[in-house]
ZAMARGU-4260 file (C-alpha; in steps of 0.2 Angstrom, whole numbers, plus 5000, padded with zeros to 4 digits):
<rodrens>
0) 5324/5742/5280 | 5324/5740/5261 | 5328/5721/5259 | 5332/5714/5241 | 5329/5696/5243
5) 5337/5685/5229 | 5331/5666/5226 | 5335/5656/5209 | 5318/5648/5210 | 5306/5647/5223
10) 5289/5639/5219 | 5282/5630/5233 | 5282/5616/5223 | 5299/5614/5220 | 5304/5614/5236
15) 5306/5622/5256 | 5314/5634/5246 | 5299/5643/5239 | 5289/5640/5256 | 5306/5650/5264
20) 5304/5663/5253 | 5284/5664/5254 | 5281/5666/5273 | 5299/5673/5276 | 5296/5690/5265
25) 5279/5691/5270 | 5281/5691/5289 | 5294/5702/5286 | 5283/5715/5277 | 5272/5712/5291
30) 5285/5717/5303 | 5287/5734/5293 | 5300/5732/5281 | 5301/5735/5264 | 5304/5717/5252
35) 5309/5713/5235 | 5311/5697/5228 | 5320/5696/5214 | 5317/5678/5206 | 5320/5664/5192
40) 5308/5650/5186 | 5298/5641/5194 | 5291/5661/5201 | 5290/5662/5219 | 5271/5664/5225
45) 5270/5680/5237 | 5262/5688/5248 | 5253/5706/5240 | 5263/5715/5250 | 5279/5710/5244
50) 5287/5718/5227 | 5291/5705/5215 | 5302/5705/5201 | 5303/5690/5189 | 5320/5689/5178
55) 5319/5679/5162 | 5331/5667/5163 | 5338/5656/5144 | 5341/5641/5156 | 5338/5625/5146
60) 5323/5619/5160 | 5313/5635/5159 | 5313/5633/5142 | 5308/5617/5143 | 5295/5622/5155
65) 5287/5634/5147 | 5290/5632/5129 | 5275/5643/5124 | 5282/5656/5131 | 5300/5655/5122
70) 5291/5651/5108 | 5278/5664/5106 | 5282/5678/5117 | 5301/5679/5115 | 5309/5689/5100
75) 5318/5674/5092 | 5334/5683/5088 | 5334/5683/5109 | 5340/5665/5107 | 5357/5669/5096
80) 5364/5682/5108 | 5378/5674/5114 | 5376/5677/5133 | 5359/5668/5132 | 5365/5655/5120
85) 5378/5651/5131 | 5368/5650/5144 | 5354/5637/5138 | 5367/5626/5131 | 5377/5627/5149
90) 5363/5624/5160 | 5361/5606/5153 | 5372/5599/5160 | 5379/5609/5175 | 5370/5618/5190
95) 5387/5627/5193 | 5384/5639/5176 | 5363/5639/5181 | 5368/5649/5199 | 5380/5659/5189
100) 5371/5668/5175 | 5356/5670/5186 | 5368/5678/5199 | 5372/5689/5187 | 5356/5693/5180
105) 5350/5697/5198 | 5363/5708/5199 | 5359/5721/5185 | 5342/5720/5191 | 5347/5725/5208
110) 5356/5739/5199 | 5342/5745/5190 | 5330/5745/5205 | 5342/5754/5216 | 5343/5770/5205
115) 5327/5772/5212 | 5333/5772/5230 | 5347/5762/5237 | 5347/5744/5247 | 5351/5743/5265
120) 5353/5725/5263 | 5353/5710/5252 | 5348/5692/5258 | 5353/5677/5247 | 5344/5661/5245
125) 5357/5649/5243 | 5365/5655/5226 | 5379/5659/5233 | 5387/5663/5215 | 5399/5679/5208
130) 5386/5690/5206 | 5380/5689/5225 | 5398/5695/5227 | 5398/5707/5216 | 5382/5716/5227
135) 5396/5713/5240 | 5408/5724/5230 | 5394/5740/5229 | 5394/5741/5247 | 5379/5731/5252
140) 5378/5721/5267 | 5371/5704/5259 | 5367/5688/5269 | 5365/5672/5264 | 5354/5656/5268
145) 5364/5639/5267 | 5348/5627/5270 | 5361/5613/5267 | 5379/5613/5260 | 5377/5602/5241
150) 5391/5595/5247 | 5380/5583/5255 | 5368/5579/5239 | 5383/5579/5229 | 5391/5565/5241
155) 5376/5557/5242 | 5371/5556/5222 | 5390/5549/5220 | 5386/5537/5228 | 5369/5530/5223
160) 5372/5532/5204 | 5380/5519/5195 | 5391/5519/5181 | 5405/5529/5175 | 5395/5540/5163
165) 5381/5542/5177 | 5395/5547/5191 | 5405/5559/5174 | 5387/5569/5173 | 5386/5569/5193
170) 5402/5576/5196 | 5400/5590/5181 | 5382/5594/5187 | 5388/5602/5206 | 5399/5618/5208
175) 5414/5614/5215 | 5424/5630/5222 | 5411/5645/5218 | 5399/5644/5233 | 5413/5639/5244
180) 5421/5654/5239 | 5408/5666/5240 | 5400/5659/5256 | 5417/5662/5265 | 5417/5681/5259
185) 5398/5687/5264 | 5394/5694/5279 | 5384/5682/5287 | 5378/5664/5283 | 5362/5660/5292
190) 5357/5641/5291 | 5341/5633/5300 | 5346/5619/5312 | 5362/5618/5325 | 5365/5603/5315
195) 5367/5610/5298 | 5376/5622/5305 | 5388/5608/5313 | 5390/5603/5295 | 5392/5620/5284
200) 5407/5624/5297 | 5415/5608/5293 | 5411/5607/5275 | 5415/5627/5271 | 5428/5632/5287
205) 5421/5647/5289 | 5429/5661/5299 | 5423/5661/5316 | 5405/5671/5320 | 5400/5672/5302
210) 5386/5658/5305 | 5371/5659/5312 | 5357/5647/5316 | 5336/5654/5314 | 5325/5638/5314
215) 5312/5639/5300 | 5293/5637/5305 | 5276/5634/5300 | 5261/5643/5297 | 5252/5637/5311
220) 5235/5650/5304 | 5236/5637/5287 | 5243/5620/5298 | 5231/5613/5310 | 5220/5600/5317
225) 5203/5600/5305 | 5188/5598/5316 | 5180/5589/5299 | 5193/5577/5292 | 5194/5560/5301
230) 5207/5548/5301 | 5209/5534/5288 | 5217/5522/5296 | 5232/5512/5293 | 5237/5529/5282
235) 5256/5534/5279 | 5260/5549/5271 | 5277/5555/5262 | 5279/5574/5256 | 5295/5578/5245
240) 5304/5573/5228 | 5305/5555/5229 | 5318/5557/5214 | 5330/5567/5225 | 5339/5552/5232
245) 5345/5561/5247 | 5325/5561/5255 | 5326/5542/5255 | 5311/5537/5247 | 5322/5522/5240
250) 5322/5514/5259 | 5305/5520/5262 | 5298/5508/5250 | 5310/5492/5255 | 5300/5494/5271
255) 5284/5495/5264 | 5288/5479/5255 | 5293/5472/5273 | 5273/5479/5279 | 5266/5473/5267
260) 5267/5455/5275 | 5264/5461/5292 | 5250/5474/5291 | 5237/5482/5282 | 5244/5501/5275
265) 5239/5516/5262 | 5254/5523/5256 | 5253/5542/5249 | 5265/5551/5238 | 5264/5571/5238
270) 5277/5575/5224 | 5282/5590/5214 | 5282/5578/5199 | 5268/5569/5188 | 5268/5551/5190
275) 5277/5546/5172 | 5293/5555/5180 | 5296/5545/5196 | 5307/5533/5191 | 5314/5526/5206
280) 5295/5526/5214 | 5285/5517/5198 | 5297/5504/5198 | 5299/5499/5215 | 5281/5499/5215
285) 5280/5487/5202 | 5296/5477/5211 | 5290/5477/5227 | 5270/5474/5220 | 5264/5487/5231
290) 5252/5495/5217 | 5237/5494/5226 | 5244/5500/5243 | 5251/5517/5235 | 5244/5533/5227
295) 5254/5547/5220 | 5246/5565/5220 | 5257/5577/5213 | 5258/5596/5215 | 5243/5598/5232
300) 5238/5614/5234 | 5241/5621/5252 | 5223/5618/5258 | 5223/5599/5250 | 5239/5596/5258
305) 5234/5603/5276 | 5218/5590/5272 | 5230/5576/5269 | 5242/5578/5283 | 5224/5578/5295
310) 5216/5565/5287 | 5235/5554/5288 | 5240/5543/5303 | 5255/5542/5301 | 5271/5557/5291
315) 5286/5548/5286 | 5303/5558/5281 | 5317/5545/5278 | 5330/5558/5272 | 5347/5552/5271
320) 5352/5569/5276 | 5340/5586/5279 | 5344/5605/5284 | 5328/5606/5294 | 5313/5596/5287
325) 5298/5608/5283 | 5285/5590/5280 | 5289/5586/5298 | 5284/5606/5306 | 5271/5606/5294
330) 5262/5588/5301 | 5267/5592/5318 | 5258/5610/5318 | 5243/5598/5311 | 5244/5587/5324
335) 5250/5572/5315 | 5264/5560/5321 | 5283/5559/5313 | 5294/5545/5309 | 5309/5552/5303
340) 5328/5549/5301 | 5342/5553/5315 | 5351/5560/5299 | 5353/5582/5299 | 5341/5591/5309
345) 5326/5580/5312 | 5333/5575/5329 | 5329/5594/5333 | 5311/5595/5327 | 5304/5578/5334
350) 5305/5572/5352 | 5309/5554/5348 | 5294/5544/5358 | 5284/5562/5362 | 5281/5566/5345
355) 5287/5554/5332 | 5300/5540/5332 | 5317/5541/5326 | 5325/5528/5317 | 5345/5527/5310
360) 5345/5532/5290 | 5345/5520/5276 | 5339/5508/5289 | 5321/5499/5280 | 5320/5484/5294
365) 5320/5499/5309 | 5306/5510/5298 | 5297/5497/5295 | 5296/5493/5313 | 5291/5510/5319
370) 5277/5511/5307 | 5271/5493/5310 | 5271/5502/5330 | 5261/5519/5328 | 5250/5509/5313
375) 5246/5497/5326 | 5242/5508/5341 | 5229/5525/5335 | 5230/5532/5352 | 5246/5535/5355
380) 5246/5543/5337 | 5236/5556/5344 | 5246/5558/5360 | 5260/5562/5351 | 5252/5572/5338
385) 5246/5583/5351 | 5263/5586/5357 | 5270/5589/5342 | 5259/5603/5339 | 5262/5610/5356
390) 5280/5610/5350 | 5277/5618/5333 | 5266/5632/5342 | 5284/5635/5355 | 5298/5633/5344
395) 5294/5632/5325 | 5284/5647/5318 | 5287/5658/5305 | 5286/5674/5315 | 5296/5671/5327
400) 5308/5665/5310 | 5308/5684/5303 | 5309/5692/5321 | 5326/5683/5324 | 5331/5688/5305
405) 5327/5706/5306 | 5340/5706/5322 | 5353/5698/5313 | 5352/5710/5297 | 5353/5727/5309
410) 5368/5718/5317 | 5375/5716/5299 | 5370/5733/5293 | 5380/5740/5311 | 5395/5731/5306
415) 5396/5736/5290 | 5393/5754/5295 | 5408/5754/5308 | 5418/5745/5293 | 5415/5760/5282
420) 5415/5758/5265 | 5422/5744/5253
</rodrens>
């Protein structure tokens, strides 16, 4: 198959979504098929294999990410056509227009590429804008990826922020109707845990057998045990945005404050972000006092982070709500412990006493407690990290992940033949 996968932005760094997009269209290539990823700032890494094709996007962020390219590699009377203008002054404050216009700029690339010869399918990373629909409209079976409705971080920020103006720029920041309404009229939605599932039905009524679950996985080649790297004890390790206030790094830290009088601990921050920008983390720290029991290392490479997760006693995802949890597969496959959160699908990846401990979300006294219990007892750390990697090796790995997918596009690609054309 001739696949055109589209993603808004998919560095590694800034989230599962650029580690989906990585190992998904690679073992997909692997498996024969034929992959382009057609993609905004921050750029996907991929896999040689794959044909990549990076859209320049007039989003206020990339600008503000890269400013020498705008500034020295951009015609300047670029800026004053009224599509990008329109668009850099849009993005500011809504991620509603930022889906959009790179919708729409995806589709006139998939347009231009497919003079040279047609699609058999498209496969949307979670844009789920007017221009996915419009590759609809040219007869293309397209799929889409719902990792988790932003229903649930929109709901969630509501309710953290405070303050009228803060809650005003909240409620203008998240679409409202326009990935409801495409979602509902693709040809399959395919999400990555029974639970997420659960929840897109409920928050997106979809018509019956248009969603379908594929767990994600990890590179189990990349995550595992190290023969080399030894255990520093008392270690705790988080792996996320701690500014996203749906992963829970607020209630992670008020049990830390509670540890802190009961047991020794190093606390490690893997974020996305350079220290001066985690707010809700530097002050807390400073709150709580807990400057010399944490260290924040932004942006690991793949091999430091496979070193961390080794040389860590302890992973901790606190997540008020996650789709599937890519930190936890990740330190399973390395055999490393989870404490997580009953909240989404990590209830599906860890065995609660086998290989992690599951605690209710936004509960600090019960994380601190399970902490204070695997911190206190190495051995059955390593029990339970052995299982866990058993379990990653069965259930989570990425090839199985493409295999599943490849089935579920030739299913969409019969249906649409018997349906004819639009």
């Amino acid at each position: 198959m001739r696949i055109a996968f589209i993603v808004y932005q998919g560095n590694p760094s800034s989230g599962g979504q650029g580690v989906f997009t990585y190992y998904l269209s690679r073992e997909l290539t692997r498996l024969g098929h034929e992959v382009h990823v057609i993609a905004g700032r921050p750029y996907p890494e991929v896999d040689d294999a794959v044909h990549f094709h990076k859209l320049k996007t007039y989003r206020i962020w990339d600008f503000m990410a890269d400013i020498d390219e705008y500034r020295f590699r951009t015609n300047p009377l670029l800026f004053f056509h009224p599509v990008n203008m329109y668009e850099m002054a849009s993005t500011r404050l809504s991620l509603g227009s930022l889906l959009f216009m790179f919708s729409m700029r995806a589709y006139y690339k998939l347009h231009e590429l497919a003079q040279e010869q047609p699609f058999d399918l498209v496969h949307d990373n979670q844009t789920l804008s007017y221009g996915i629909l419009l590759m609809k409209a040219k007869g293309l079976p397209v799929v889409a990826s719902i990792h988790h409705p932003l229903t649930i971080d929109r709901r969630n920020r509501l309710l953290q922020v405070k303050g009228i103006h803060r809650k005003a720029l909240t409620f203008l920041w998240f679409p409202w109707v326009m990935q409801d309404f495409t979602a509902r009229r693709l040809d399959r939605i395919i999400t990555c845990s029974d639970n997420s599932a659960a929840t897109i039905q409920k928050e997106l009524a979809l018509p019956p057998g248009k969603l379908q679950v594929i767990h994600y996985g990890a590179d189990t080649d990349v995550f595992k045990p190290l023969d080399d790297v030894e255990k520093l004890p008392n270690s705790v390790l988080f792996v996320g945005d701690s500014e996203d206030r749906n992963k829970g790094a607020l209630y992670l830290l008020e049990a830390l404050h509670t540890l802190r009088h009961r047991l020794p601990f190093r606390m490690t921050f893997v974020d996305h972000r350079p220290p001066p920008h985690l707010k809700l983390v530097q002050r807390l720290m400073k709150q709580y006092r807990l400057y010399n029991n944490i260290e924040i290392l932004p942006r690991a490479t793949t091999e430091d982070l496979v070193r961390l997760y080794n040389r860590t006693q302890v992973v901790v995802s606190p997540s008020l709500y996650e789709g599937f949890g890519l930190p936890a597969v990740e330190a399973m496959a390395c055999g490393v412990p989870v404490i997580a959160t009953r909240a989404g699908a990590l209830s599906e990846i860890i065995e609660d006493g086998v290989t992690g401990l599951l605690v209710p979300p936004a509960d600090p006294g019960a994380l601190s407690e399970a902490l204070r219990l695997l911190l206190s007892d190495p051995e059955l750390c390593l029990r339970m990290g052995q299982a866990g990697r058993e379990r990653v090796l069965k259930n989570f790995t990425w090839r199985r992940t493409a295999e599943r997918m490849a089935q579920v596009y030739e299913e969409v690609r019969r249906e649409a033949a018997l349906r004819g054309p639009a």
